[in-house]
Structure formats: structure tokens, C-alpha cells
N, C-alpha and C positions, 0 to 999 in steps of 0.2 A: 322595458329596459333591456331584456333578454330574452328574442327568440329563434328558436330553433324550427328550421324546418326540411323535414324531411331528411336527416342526416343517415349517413350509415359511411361505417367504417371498419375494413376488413384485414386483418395483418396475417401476411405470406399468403397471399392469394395465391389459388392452384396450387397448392405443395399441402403435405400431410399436415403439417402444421396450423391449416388455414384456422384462422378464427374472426368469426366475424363477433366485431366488438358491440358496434349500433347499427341496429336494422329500422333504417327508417323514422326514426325518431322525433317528435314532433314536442317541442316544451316553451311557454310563453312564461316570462317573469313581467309584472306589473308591477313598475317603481315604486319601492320599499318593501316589494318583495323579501321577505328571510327563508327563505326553503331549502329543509333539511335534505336528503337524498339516501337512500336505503338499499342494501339489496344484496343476494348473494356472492361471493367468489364469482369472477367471470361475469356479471352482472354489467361491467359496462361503465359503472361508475365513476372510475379513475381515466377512463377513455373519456366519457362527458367533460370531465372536468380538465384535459389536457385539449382537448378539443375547442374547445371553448376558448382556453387561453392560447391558441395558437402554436402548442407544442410541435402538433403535427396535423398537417391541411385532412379534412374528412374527405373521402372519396367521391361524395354525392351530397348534396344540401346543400342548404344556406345557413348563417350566423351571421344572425344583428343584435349592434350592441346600441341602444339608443337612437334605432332607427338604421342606424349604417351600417353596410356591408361589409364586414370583418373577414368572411370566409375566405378569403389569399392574401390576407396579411399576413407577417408571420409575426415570432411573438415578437420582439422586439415594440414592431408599431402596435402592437395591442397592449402593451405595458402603459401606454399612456392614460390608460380608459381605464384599467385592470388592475387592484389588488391582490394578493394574493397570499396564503398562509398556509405553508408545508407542512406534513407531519412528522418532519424530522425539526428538532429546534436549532441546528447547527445550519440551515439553510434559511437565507433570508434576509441576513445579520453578516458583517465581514467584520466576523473576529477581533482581528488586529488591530482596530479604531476604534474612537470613545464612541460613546454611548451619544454624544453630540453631535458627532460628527456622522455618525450612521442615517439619525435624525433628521441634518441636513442634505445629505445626499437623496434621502427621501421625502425633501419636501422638494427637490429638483429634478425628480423624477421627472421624464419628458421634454426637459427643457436642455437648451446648448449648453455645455459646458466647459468652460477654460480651462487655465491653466491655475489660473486666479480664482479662487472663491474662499470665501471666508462666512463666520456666522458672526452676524450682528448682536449687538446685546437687545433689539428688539425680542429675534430671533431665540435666542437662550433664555427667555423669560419666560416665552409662551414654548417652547418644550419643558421647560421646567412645571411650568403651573399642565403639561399634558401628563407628563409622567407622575407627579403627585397624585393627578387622578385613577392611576391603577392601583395607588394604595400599595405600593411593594416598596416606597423607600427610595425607586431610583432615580427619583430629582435631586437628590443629595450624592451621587455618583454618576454625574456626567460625564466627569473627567476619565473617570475608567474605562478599561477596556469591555469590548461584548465577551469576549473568551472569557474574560472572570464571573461572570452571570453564573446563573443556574437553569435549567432547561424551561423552567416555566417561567423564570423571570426575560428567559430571550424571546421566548414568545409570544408574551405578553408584547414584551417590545417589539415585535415583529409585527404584531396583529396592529399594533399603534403605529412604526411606520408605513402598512400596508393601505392604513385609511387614512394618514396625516393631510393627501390631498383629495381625498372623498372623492373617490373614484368613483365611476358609472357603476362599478361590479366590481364585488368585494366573492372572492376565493377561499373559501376554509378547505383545505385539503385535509378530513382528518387528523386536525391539527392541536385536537388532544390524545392521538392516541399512543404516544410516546409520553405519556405525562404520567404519574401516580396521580391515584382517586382524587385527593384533595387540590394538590394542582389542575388537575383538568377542570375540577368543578367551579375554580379560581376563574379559571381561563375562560369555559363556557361564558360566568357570568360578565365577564367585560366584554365578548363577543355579543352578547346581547343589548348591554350599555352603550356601546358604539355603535352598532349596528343603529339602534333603537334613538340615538340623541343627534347623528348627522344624517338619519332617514335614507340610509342607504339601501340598497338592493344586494342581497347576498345568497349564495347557493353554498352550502356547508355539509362536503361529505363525509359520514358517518358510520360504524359498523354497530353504535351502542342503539339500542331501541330507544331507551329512557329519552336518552340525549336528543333522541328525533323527533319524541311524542313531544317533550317539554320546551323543544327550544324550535324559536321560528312561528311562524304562522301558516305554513305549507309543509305538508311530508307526498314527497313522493316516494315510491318505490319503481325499482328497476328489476327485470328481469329477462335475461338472455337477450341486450341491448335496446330493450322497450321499454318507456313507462306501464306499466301495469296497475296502479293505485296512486292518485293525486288527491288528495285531501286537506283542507282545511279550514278555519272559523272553529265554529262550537262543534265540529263530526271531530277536529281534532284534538280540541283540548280535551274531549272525553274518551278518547281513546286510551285501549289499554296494552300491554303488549300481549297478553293471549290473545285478543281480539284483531292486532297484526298479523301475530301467526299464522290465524283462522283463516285471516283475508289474503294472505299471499298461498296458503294451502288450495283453498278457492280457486284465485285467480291465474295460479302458474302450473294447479295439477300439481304440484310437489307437495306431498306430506312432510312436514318438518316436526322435530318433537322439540325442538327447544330454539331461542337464540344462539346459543354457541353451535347448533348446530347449521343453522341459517344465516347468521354473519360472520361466522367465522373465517 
């Protein structure tokens, strides 16, 4: 559903500043892929994932989404294939309009749009019975604005319009790291629920270890815009996080003595 080949991508080339983000980077998702993404500051990560969505073209490579050649789209035309979920919860969501209406604009993702559109009472039934299913109440405040939410409750609903039309590839941008413990861990579990009941294909980046080992069925790690550690099946559900540590100490030559010092 998602591969990457041979990518690299370097910001201010020739000037002091140079950095090169992805050197060459090679990563293959298999529909229904869930793979979490790991890895230090600088690591590349947030590059992969802007990458991917078209933010900005990579210098060298290819990107298929479903077979087809994405690499000079830009995002716009990749938004039709492409969900996506920020780590800010005020992104995603336009404030100012109900909760319905948000709804609806994202279930017409991709599609032309007039002057005229309205939501049917089909339509309001079945957001109603989707928002029920997150279990936060807000099928009973459709009418409301997003601005009145709370940050895991827009997220939630962010992560519900991002898959409402099951996209090719579903985006978690770190998208609980702006949450408190018990919200994020809210959020995690519906990212898994969804994920897990429309069989989607998802890439979910992350700086919590726990979050990596437990969620998803693939962890990769990155480091200085490489994968360096792809794992998963039963190597990952028994994994622990000293046993992470060990393996990117291993693998990158960096001694680390803790997660905050390695994701932070």
C-alpha cells in the first residue's frame, strides 16, 4: 500500500545549515499494515511523514501509494488517498462549524464542490451512530461548534474525519503528544479500533516507546534518516523497552541511557 524507494532529502543544501533529512531510504507497507515509527531528534521522522504526504517533493526517490506514483504530486492531489492526524488538536478541525458539518466536509474530501451542499438525514444518522462509537457523548452535540470540544475530544474527532472515507493511508502525526496520559491513552485505543475494523493501512509517529511496542503490528526505528530496526509479529509483541534501547545502542553506535534521553 506504501512504498518507499530510495528516498533522500536534504534541507539548505551547500550552506552551513545543510541537513540531510533521508538518506536513501527504502520502507514497504503491506495493506493493513499499522507501523509505529521511532527514533531520535533529527532522526528523519517528521521528514518521512511530510514526505509521504506531499508537503514537500524529496530530492531523489520514489513514493507509491497503492501502486501509483505520488512522488510530484503535491499534497493537495494526495489528500484524496491520504488521511491524516496532527499533533496539534486545533489542526484538522475548522473551529467555527459544527461538529456536522466538519463531518461532512470530510466525507467530501476529493470530491467537487459547490456552492450548494447540504447534509441529508441519511447522512446525520450514520455520523451520529460514528460518533457514538468513540464513546465521548459527541453524537448528542452535533450542532455544536469544534472550538467548544476539548483537545482530545477534537481529536478524536479528527482521527474519525480522517478515516470517515478509509483512505489508502491513514497519518498519525504524533497525535497524542499534546494530550494528557489518560486522553492520549483514550485516543491510542480508538486509533487501534479504527485502524483494526476498516482494515486500514497506517504509519503512526511516535516519541513514547510503550506507545510503539503496544500499538500496531510493525515498529520501525529511524536513525540519521535510515531505517535501522523493522520489526514485528511475536519479535514485537515481546519486546521490551530496555531491549529497544540495547538494539538502537547496537545498531547506531549511540549509547543511550534512557528514553528521555533518546526520544526526547
Amino acid at each position: 500500500m506504501l512504498e518507499l524507494r530510495n528516498i533522500s532529502k536534504t534541507f539548505h543544501p551547500g550552506t552551513v545549515h545543510e541537513k540531510r533529512a533521508l538518506q536513501h531510504m527504502n520502507l514497504h507497507l503491506a495493506p493493513g499494515d499499522f507501523v509505529t515509527v521511532i527514533g531520535s531528534n533529527g532522526a528523519g521522522k517528521s521528514t518521512l511523514l511530510n514526505a509521504v504526504a506531499g508537503v514537500w517533493q524529496v530530492d531523489e526517490g520514489q513514493i507509491l501509494i497503492d501502486g501509483k506514483d505520488v512522488t510530484t504530486l503535491p499534497e493537495y492531489r494526495r489528500a484524496e488517498f491520504i488521511g491524516r492526524v496532527f499533533q496539534d488538536p486545533m489542526m484538522g478541525t475548522a473551529p467555527s462549524m459544527l461538529i456536522e458539518e466538519n463531518l461532512a466536509l470530510a466525507m467530501r474530501r476529493g470530491r467537487k464542490r459547490g456552492l450548494k451542499w447540504g447534509i441529508t438525514a441519511a447522512e446525520r444518522e450514520m455520523y451520529r451512530e460514528k460518533l457514538a462509537n468513540l464513546g465521548l457523548g459527541l453524537e448528542n452535540r452535533m450542532s455544536d461548534k469544534v472550538g467548544l470540544l476539548s483537545g482530545g475530544q477534537r481529536q478524536a474527532l479528527t482521527l474519525l474525519m480522517a478515516s470517515l472515507q478509509q483512505p489508502k493511508l491513514l497519518l498519525l502525526d504524533e497525535h497524542t503528544a499534546a494530550l494528557d496520559p489518560a486522553t492520549a491513552a483514550k485516543v491510542l485505543t480508538l486509533s487501534d479500533s479504527i485502524v483494526q475494523e476498516s482494515n486500514l493501512t497506517a504509519l503512526m509517529i511516535t516519541h513514547n516507546m510503550r506507545d510503539a511496542i503496544e500499538h500496531g503490528n510493525r515498529l520501525v526505528m529511524m536513525h540519521l534518516g535510515k531505517v535501522i530496526l523493522d520489526i514485528s509479529g511475536e519479535e514485537k509483541k515481546k519486546l521490551t523497552k530496555s531491549e529497544l534501547l540495547d538494539r538502537f545502542a547496537a545498531l547506531s553506535g549511540v549509547q543511550e541511557e534512557s528514553d528521555a534521553v533518546l526520544l526526547a
